[in-house]
C-alpha positions in Angstrom: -5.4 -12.1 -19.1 -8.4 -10.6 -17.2 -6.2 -11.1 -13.9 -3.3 -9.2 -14.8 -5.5 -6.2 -16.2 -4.0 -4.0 -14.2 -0.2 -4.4 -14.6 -0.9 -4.8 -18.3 -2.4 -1.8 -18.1 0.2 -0.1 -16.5 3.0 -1.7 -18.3 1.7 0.1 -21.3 1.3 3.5 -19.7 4.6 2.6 -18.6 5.8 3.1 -22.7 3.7 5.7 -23.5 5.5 7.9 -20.9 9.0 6.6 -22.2 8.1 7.9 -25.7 6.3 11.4 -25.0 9.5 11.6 -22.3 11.9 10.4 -26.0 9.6 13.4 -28.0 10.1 15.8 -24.5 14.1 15.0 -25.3 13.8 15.5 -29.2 11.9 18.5 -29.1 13.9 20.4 -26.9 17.1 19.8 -29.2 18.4 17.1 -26.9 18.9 14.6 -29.9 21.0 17.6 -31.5 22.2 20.9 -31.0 22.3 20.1 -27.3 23.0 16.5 -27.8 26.1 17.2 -25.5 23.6 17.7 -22.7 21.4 14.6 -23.0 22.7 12.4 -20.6 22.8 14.9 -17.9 19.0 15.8 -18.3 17.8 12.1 -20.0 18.4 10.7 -16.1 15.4 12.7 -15.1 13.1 10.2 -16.7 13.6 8.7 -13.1 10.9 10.7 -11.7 8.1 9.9 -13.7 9.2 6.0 -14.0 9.2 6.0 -9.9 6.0 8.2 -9.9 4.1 5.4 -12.1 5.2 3.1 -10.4 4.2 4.2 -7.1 0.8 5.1 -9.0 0.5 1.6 -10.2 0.8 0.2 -6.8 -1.4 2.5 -4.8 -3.8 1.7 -7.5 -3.1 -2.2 -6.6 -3.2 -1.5 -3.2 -7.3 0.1 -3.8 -8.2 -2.8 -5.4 -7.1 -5.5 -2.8 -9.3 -3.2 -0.6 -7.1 -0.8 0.6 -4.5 -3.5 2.1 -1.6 -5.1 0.4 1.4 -6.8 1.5 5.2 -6.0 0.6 5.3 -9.6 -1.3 1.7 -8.6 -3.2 3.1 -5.0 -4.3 6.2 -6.5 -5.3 4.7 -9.2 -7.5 2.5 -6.6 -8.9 5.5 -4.5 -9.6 7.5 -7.2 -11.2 4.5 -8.2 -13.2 4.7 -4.3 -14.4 8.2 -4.9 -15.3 7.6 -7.6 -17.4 5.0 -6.2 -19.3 7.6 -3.0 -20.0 10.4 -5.8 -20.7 8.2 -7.3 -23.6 7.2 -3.4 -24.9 10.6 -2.0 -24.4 12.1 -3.7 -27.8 9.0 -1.6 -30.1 9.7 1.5 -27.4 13.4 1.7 -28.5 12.0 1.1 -32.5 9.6 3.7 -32.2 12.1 6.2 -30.2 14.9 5.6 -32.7 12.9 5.3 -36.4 9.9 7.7 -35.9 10.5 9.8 -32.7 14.4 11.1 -33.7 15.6 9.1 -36.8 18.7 11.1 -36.5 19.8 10.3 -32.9 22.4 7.9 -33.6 24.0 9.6 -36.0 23.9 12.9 -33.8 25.2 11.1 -30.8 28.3 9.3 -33.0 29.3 12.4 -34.4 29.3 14.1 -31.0 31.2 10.9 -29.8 34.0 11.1 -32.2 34.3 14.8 -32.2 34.8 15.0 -28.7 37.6 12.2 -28.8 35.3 10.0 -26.3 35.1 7.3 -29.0 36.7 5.8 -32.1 34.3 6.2 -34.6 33.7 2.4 -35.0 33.2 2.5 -31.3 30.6 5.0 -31.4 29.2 3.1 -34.1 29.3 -0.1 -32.6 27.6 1.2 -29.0 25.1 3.5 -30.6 22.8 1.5 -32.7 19.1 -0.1 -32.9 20.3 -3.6 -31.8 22.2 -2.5 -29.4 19.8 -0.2 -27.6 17.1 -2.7 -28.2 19.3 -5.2 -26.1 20.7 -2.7 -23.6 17.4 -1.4 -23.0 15.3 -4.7 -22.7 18.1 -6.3 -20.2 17.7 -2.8 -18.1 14.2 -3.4 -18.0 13.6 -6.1 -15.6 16.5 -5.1 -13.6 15.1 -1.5 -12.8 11.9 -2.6 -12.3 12.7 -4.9 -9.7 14.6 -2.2 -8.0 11.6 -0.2 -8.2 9.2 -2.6 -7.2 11.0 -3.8 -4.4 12.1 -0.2 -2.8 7.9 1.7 -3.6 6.1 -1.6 -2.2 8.0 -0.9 1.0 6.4 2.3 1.2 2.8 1.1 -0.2 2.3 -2.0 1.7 -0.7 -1.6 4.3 -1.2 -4.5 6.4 -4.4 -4.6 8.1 -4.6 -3.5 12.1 
């Protein structure tokens, strides 16, 4: 475990930032009264998911010494991903039960009430197991993206 500290590590801090960015959302009325606004502003989350990764693999990069190849910040970013894959099912728990209890009821109701959806449509899409399994799928697939696309810009080979 000892030798993958670091992405465990950041994995975590990873899920932390995806619920105070889930409280962020609630608190400012996104999960309600301006629930028709959420997907525009919830794709913002981008910057600080980018940001720690890029933190996570300058990090990397410090402890290999300063140097670290594309193939070594990638694994260390897939690594990350995985550790957010495994989290992301208590993420989307804790988002759903504790952070905003009331979200996907909110977000149904705007769904039918804005003819977007059937209701059992809207109830069918917007629901714990299916953001649980949405959400854990997009995991690895983002991250990999990630990864691949910031340990471009990390990498330092030595001269």
């Amino acid at each position: 475990m000892k030798k993958y500290a670091h992405e465990i590590r950041w994995g975590i801090y990873f899920i932390l930032m995806q619920l105070i960015w889930m409280a962020g959302e609630k608190l400012f009325g996104l999960h309600n009264e301006l629930i028709s606004e959420h997907a525009k502003y919830s794709m913002f989350v981008m910057i600080p998911s980018i940001a720690l990764y890029v933190f996570a693999l300058l990090e990397k990069r410090k402890q290999l010494g300063g140097y670290m190849t594309y193939m070594q910040g990638l694994v260390s970013g897939i690594l990350v991903s995985v550790v957010v894959m495994i989290l992301t099912p208590f993420s989307v728990w804790a988002s759903n039960t504790i952070i905003s209890p009331d979200y996907f009821e909110n977000v149904i109701n705007y769904t039918v009430s804005q003819n977007i959806k059937t209701r059992e449509q809207a109830e069918a899409y917007f629901n714990l197991n299916n953001y649980m399994f949405e959400a854990t799928m997009f995991a690895p697939m983002a991250g990999l993206v990630t990864s691949a696309i910031v340990a471009a810009f990390v990498k330092k080979n030595p001269k």
